[in-house]
C-alpha distance (Angstrom), angle and dihedral (degrees) to the residues before:
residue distance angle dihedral
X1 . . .
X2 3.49 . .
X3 4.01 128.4 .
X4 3.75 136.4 64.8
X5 3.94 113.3 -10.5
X6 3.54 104.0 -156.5
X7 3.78 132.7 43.7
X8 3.89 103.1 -106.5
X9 3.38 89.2 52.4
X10 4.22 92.6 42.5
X11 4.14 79.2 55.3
X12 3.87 91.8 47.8
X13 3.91 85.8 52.9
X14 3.91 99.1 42.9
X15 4.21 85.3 47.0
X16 4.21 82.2 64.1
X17 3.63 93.6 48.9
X18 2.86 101.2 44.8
X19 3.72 92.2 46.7
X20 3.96 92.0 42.3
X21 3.82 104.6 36.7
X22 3.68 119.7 5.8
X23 3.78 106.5 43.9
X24 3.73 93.9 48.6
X25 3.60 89.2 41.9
X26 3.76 90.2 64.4
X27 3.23 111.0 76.9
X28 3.91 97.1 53.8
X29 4.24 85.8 42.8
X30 3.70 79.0 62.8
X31 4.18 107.1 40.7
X32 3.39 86.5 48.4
X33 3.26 119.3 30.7
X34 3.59 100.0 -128.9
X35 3.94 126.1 146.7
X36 3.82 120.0 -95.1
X37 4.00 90.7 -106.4
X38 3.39 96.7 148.3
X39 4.10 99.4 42.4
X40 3.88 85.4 50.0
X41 3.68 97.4 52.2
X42 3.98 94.0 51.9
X43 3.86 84.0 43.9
X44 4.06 84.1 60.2
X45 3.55 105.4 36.4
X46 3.91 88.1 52.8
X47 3.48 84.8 48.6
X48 3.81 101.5 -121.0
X49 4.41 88.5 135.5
X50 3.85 83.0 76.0
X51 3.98 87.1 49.2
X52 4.34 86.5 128.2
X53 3.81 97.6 17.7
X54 3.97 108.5 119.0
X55 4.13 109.1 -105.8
X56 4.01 87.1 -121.3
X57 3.81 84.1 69.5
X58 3.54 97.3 46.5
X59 4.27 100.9 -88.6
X60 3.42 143.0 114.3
X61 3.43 101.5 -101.5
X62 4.06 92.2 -140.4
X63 3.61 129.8 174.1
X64 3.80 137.0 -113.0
X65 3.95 87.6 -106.0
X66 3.78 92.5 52.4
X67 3.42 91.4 38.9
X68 4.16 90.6 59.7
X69 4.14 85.8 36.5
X70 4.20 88.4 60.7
X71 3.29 93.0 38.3
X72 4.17 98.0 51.5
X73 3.95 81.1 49.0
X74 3.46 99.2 55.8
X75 4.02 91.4 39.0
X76 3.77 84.1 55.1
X77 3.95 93.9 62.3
X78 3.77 97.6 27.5
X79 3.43 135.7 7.1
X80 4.06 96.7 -164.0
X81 3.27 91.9 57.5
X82 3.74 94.3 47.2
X83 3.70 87.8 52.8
X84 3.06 96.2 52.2
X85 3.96 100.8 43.2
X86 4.47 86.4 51.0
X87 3.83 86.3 59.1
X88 3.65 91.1 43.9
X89 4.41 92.0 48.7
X90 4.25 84.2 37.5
X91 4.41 92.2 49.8
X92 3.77 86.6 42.2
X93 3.81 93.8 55.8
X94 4.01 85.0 65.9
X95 3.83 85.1 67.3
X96 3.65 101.9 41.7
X97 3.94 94.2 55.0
X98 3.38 97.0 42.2
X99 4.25 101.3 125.2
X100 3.87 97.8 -148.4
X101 3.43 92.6 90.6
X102 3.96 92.1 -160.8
X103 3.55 97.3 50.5
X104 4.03 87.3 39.1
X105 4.29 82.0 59.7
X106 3.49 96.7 47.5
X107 3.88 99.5 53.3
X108 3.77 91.9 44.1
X109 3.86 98.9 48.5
X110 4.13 82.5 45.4
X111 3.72 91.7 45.5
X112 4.04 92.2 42.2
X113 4.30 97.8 43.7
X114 4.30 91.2 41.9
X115 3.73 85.6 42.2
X116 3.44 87.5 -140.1
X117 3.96 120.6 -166.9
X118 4.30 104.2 -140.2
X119 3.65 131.8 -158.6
X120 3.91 149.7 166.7
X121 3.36 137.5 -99.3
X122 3.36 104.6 -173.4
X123 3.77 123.9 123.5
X124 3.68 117.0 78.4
X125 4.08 138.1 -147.0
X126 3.96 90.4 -119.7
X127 3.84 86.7 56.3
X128 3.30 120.4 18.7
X129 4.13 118.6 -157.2
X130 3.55 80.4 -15.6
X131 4.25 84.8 96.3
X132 3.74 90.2 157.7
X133 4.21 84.6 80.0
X134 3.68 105.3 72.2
X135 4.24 127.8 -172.8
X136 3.43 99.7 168.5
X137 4.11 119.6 93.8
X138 3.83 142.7 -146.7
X139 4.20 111.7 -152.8
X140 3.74 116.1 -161.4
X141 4.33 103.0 -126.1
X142 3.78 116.7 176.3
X143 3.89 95.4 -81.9
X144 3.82 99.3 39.9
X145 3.43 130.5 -76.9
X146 3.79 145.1 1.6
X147 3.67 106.6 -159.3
X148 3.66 127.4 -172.0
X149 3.79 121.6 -175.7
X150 3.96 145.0 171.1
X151 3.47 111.0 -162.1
X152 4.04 115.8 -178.0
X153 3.92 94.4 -158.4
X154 4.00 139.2 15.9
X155 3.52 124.4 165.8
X156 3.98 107.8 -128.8
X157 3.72 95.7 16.0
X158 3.68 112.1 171.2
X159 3.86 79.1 17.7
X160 3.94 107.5 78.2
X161 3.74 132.6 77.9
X162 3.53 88.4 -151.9
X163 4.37 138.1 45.1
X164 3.52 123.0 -162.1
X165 4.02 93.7 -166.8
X166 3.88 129.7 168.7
X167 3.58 130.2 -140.8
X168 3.77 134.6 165.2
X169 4.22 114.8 -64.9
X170 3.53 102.4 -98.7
X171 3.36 107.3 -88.0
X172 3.50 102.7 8.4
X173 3.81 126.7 132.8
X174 3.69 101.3 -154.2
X175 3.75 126.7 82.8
X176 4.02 88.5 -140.2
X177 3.98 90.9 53.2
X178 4.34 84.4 92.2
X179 4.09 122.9 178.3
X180 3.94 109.9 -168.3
X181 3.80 110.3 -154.8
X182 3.86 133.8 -177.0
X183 4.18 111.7 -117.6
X184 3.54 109.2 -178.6
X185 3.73 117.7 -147.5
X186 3.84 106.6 -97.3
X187 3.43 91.8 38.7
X188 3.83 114.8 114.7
X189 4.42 122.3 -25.4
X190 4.01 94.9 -47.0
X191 4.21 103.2 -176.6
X192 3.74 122.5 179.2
X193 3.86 145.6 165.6
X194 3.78 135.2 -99.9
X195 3.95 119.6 -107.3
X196 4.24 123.1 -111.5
X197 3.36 104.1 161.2
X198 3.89 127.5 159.2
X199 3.50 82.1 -123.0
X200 3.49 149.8 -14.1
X201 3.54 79.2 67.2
X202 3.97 103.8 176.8
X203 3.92 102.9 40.7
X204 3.71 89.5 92.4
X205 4.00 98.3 -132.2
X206 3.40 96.3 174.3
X207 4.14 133.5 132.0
X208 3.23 119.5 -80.8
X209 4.39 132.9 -168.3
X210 3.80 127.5 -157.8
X211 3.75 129.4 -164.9
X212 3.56 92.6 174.8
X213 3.65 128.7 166.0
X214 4.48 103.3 -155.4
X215 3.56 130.9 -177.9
X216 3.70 123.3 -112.0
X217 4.02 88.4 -96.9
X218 3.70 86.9 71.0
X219 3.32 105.0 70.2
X220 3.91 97.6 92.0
X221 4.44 97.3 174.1
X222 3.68 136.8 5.7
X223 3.31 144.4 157.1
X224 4.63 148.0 154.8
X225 3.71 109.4 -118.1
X226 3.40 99.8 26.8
X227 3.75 99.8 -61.6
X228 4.10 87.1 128.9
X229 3.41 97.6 57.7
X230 3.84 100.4 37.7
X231 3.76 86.2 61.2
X232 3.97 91.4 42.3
X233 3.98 82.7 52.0
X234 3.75 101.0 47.9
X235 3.92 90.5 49.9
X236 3.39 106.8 44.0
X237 3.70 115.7 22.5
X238 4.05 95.0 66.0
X239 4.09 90.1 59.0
X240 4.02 91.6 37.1
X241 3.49 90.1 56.1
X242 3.52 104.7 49.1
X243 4.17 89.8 45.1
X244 3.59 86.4 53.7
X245 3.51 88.9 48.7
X246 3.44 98.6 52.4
X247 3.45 97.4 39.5
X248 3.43 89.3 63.2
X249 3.85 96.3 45.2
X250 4.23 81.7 54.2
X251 3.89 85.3 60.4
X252 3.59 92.7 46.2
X253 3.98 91.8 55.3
X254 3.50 101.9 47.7
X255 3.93 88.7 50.4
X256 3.94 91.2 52.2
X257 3.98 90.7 36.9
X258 4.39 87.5 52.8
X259 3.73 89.8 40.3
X260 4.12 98.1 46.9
X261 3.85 83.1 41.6
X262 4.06 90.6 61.9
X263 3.20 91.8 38.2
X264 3.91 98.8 58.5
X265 3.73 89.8 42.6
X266 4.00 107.5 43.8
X267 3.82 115.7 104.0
X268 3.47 127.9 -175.0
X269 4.13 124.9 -145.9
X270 3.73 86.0 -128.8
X271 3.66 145.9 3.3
X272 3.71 100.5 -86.9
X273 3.96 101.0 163.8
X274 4.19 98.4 35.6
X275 3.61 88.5 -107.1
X276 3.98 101.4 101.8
X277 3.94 132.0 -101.2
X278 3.64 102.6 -63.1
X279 4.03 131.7 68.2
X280 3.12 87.9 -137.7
X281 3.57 93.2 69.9
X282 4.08 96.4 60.2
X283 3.82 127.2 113.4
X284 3.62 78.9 -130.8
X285 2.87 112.8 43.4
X286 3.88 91.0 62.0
X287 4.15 94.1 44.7
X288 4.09 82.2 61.4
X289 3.60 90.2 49.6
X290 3.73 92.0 40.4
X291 3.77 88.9 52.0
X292 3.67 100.7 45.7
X293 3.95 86.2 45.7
X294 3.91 92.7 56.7
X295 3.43 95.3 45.9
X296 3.58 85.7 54.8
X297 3.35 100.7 50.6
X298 3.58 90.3 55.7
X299 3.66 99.6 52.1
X300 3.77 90.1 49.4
X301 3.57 88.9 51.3
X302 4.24 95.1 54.7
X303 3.78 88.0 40.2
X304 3.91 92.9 56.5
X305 3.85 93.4 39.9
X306 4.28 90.5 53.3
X307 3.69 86.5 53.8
X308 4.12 98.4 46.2
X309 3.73 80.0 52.6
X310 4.15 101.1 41.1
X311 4.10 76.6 51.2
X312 3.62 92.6 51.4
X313 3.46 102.0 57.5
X314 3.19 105.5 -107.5
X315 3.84 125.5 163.6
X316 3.62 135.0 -117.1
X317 3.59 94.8 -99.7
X318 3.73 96.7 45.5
X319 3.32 92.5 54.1
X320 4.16 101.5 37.2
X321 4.25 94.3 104.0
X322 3.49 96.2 39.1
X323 4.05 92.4 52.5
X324 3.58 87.1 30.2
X325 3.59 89.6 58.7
X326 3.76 107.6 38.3
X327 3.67 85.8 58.1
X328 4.00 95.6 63.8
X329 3.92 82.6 37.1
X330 3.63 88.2 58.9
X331 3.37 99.8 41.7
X332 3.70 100.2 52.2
X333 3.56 96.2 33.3
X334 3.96 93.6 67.7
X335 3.40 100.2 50.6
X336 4.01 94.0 44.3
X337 4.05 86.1 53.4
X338 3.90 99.3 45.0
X339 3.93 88.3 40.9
X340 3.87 85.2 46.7
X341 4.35 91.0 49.8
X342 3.72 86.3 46.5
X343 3.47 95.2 57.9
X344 4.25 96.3 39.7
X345 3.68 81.9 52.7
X346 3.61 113.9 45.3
X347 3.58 150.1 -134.2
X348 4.50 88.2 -39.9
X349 3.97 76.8 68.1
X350 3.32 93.9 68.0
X351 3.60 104.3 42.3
X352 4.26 116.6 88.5
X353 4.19 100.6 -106.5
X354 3.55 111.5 25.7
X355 3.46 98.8 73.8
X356 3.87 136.7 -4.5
X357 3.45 91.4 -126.1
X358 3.91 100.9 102.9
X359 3.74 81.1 46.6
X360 3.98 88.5 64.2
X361 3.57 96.5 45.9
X362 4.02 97.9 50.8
X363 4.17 79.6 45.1
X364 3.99 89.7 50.3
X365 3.31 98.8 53.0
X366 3.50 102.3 63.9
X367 3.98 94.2 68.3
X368 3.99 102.9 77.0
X369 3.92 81.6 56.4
X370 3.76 98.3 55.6
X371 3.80 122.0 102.6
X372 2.90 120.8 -57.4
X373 4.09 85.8 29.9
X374 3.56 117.2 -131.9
X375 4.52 89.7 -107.9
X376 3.56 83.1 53.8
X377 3.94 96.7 51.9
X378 3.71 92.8 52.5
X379 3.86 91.0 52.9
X380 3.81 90.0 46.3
X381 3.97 89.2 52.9
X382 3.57 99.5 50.8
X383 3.85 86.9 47.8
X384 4.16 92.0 52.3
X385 4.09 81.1 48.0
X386 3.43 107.3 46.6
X387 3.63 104.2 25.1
X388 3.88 97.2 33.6
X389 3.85 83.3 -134.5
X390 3.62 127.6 165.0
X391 3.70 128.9 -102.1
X392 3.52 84.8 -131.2
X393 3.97 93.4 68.1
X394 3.64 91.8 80.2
């Protein structure tokens, strides 16, 4: 691979992109609904789609905390493409745990030469973010395996080049006995929807079908009694989690950064209020930016302290409340702050132009609904506390 080789100079490069291509990018990403082409093709030529691949594959090798740093950069300037770039990390986490280490080589020197963008279909219409309960099924044929799937969302469908999608183990009877295979994109009749969301409006989260017939090589996980998805779990949650997270905390930012912009800048012709000619001036205008600043400061904190710990080693288990937990924190915490700039800037915040701010709120709200939802988290956490249960026991 070819661009910057160590990670201040991998920020000095994503600064220019983002700067260059994906901030100015935004805006249209958002009008018009269109998928973050552009933003994810400077993302790959600079090499930032091998972000987590090893460097004896062709990556950068990077870190959990760079990982949430690049990802709270890009969520800053455009939360489609940040979307789309966490499912891209999360899919390609499939890959780099898989423990045959020659069939682990092959996919990442395929992924890494194609520069292929991944992602998952996972979550189903009988289920919902509840993607632990799987319908759809794999059949063993002479070749490999006949797979047929209905997935309800998948960030960059019709986008990828490559699926990691689960079905039932073949042959099992239990909607927790999960195999996780890799589809490629021209492999088999592969149908899927077209994206309206309120926001997040060019990630393409849309459903997706596969009637795929795969090779034995693409069966990446599997297992009876659950053994599938506990493995699926332990890879992939961790780094899903913290992109999420960070995402979100990207969201956050640019909704304080527009608001505390407006606020230093807005003069009045008078002093209507008593409290001079600029907004800047207010009582309240500095509690909002107080407020959003706190909650903030908080997020950033959980987000950096998931990462210490995703770089220490530590298991699924160990790190289930702490993941669990930055996701709600996430998740609420945008919405709160771009709510809050909205209101510390006034009605031009709410109006499509002026300001991105209405942009970040329609963006924000989407996290409490992502798998697992944010009513689900809560439950889960009180069941890891009380119960001392295992993420696992989904």
């Amino acid at each position: 691979m070819t661009g910057p080789s160590d990670r201040s100079e991998r920020a000095h490069t994503l600064d220019l992109l983002i700067q260059d291509v994906i901030a100015p990018a935004a805006t249209d990403v958002d009008a018009q609904g269109t998928f973050p082409t552009k933003s994810i093709l400077a993302l790959k030529e600079a090499g930032f789609l091998g972000l987590t691949v090893p460097r004896a594959h062709g990556g950068y090798e990077a870190s959990a905390a760079e990982v949430a740093e690049v990802v709270t950069r890009i969520g800053t300037a455009c939360a489609s493409t940040a979307m789309v770039y966490v499912m891209h990390l999360t899919a390609l986490n499939s890959f780099l745990a898989l423990p045959d280490e020659a069939g682990r080589a092959a996919y990442l020197d395929q992924i890494m030469t194609a520069g292929w963008l991944v992602t998952e279909a996972i979550s189903e219409p009988g289920s919902g973010s509840q993607w632990w309960s799987v319908e759809s099924t794999a059949e063993e044929t002479a070749n490999g395996y006949r797979i047929v799937a209905d997935k309800s969302f998948s960030t960059s469908a019709g986008h990828a080049d490559l699926y990691v999608v689960s079905t039932r183990t073949p042959g099992g009877t239990s909607d927790r006995d999960h195999a996780v295979f890799a589809v490629r994109a021209d492999q088999g009749d592969i149908k899927h929807g077209t994206w309206r969301g309120l926001g997040l409006a060019g990630n393409s989260s849309t459903w997706i079908t596969f009637r795929s017939d795969v090779d034995k090589s693409a069966l990446l996980y599997s297992g009876a009694g659950g053994a599938g998805l506990r493995q699926y779990n332990e890879i992939n949650q961790p780094i899903y989690h913290l992109g999420i997270s960070a995402a979100y905390l990207g969201i956050a930012t640019a909704a304080y950064e527009a608001a505390l912009g407006r606020i230093r800048s807005r003069r009045y012709s008078g002093n209507p209020s008593g409290h001079g000619s600029q907004l800047s001036q207010y009582p309240i205008a500095r509690r909002h930016v107080g407020e959003m600043a706190i909650r903030i400061a908080a997020l950033r904190s959980l987000v950096a302290d998931l990462a210490r710990q995703i770089d220490d080693g530590n298991t699924l288990d160990e790190l289930a409340v702490l993941m669990t937990a930055c996701k709600v924190v996430g998740a609420e915490t945008a919405p709160a702050v771009a709510h809050e700039a909205m209101l510390a800037s006034g009605g031009v915040a709410y109006a499509r132009g002026p300001l991105p701010i209405e942009r970040h709120l329609r963006d924000a709200l989407a996290g409490s609904l992502m798998g697992p939802n944010d009513d689900f988290c809560k439950e889960l956490v009180g069941r890891l506390e009380i119960d001392s249960a295992s993420y696992h026991d989904l």
